[in-house]
N, C-alpha and C positions, 0 to 999 in steps of 0.2 A: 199580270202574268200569272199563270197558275203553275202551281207549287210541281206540279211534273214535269213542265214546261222547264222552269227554272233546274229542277233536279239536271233534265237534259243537257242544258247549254250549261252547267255548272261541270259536270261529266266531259264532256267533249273539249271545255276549256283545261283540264285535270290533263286529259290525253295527250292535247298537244302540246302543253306545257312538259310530260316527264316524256312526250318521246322525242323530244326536238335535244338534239346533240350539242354540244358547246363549239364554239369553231376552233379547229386546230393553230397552235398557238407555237410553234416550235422549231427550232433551229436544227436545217434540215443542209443536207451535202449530197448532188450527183455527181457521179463519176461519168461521164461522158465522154471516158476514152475506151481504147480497147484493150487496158492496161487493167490489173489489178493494183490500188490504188489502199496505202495506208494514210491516216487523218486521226492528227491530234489538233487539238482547239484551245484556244485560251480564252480567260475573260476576268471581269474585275467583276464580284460583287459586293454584297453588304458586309461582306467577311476578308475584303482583301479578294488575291490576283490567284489564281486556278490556273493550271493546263491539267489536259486530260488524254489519254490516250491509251491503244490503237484502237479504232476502228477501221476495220480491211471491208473495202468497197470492192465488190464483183465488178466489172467492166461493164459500161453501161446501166447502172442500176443508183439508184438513191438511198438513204439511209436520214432516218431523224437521231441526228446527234445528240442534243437536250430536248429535252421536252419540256412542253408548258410556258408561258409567257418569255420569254425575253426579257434576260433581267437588267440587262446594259445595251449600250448603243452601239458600241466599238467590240467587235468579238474579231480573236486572230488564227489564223489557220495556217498549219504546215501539213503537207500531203508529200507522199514519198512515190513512185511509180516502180511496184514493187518487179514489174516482167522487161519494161525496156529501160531501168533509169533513169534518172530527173527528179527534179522536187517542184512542187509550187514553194516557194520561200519568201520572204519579205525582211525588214529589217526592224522589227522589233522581236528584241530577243528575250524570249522566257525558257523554264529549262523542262526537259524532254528526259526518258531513258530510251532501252532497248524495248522492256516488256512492258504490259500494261501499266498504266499509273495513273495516278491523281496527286499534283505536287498543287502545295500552297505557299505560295512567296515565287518572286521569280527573280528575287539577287542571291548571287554568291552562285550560283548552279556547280561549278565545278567544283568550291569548294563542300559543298553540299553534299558530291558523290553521283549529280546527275548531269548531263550534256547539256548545253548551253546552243538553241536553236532558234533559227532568225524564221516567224511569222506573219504572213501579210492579213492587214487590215479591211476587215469589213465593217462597211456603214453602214446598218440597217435603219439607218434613219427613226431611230425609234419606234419601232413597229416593231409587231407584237409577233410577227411570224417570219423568217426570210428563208431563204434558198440558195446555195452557192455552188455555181456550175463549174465544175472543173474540166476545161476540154484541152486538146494538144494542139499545136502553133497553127497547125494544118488543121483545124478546124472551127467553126464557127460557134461561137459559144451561143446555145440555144437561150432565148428570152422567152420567160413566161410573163403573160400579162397580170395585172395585182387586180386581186378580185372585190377590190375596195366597189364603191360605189360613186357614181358621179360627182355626190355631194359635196360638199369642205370637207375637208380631211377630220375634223374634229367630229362629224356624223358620218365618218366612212362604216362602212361594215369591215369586220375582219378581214386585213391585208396579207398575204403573201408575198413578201420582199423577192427579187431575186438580182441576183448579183452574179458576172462569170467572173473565176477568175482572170487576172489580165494575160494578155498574152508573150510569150517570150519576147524581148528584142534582137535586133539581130546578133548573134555571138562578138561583132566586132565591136559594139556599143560598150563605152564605159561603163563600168557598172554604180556611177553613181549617177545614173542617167535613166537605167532601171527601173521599170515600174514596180512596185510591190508585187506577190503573187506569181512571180518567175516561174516558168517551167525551167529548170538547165538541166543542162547534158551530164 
């Protein structure tokens, strides 16, 4: 191979190595109603138990919550429906305020000085990316396909989770019958 030849294909291998992107890796929230839509999230990491909040979702539109890898498997979510009322809610309770926040621990909430708020459970099955659909009773929560690859899961390409939230039960249902994720009135 001669040393220009080699220069080239050493060059071209340079190019497509710094301009090829990393795959988006990040814990992402659509609002899929026609609601403006507040989102706080919880999660456990290397440092103990986090919630975080607000994030106000325009009606119809997505938002990346965290970014970069996924650091647990179990992340939880309360969303408030700021135009017609209702919550997604669930029954594990971490604590919340009014204004922005970032709290760390999630016992004692009240006596802490912050609201004590029941959110529903996502399993992103360990993967490195998910998406959580938030739609209203009356509609069909969109499913996106995961852009893994055919292979075993252990040589997939970078996945995209997604998950809707569940959908309300009917009002007369007891509520320990409830699916996590609740829209209510």
């Amino acid at each position: 191979m001669s040393p220009a030849f080699a220069a080239i294909v050493l060059f071209a291998f340079a190019a497509l190595i710094l301009s090829s992107k990393p795959a988006a890796a990040d814990f992402r929230l659509c609002n899929n109603t026609a609601s403006r839509v507040g989102i706080a999230v919880g999660y456990k990491d290397g440092q103990g138990w986090t919630t975080e909040g607000w994030w106000n979702l325009p009606a119809r539109s997505c938002e990346t919550i965290l970014r970069g890898n996924l650091v647990a498997r179990y992340y939880y979510v309360y969303a408030i429906d700021y135009d017609r009322g209702g919550e997604w809610m669930g029954q594990a309770y971490m604590c919340t305020r009014d204004k922005e926040f970032t709290i760390r621990g999630i016992g004692d909430c009240l006596a802490r000085g912050y609201d004590r708020t029941g959110f529903f459970e996502v399993d992103t099955g360990e993967q490195r990316a998910w998406t959580v659909q938030l739609t209203e009773s009356s509609e069909q929560p969109v499913s996106k396909p995961s852009t893994a690859s055919n292979g075993p899961p252990a040589a997939a390409a970078p996945a995209t989770g997604t998950a809707a939230a569940p959908q309300p039960a009917p009002a007369s249902a007891p509520s320990a019958t409830l699916p996590s994720g609740n829209k209510t009135p």
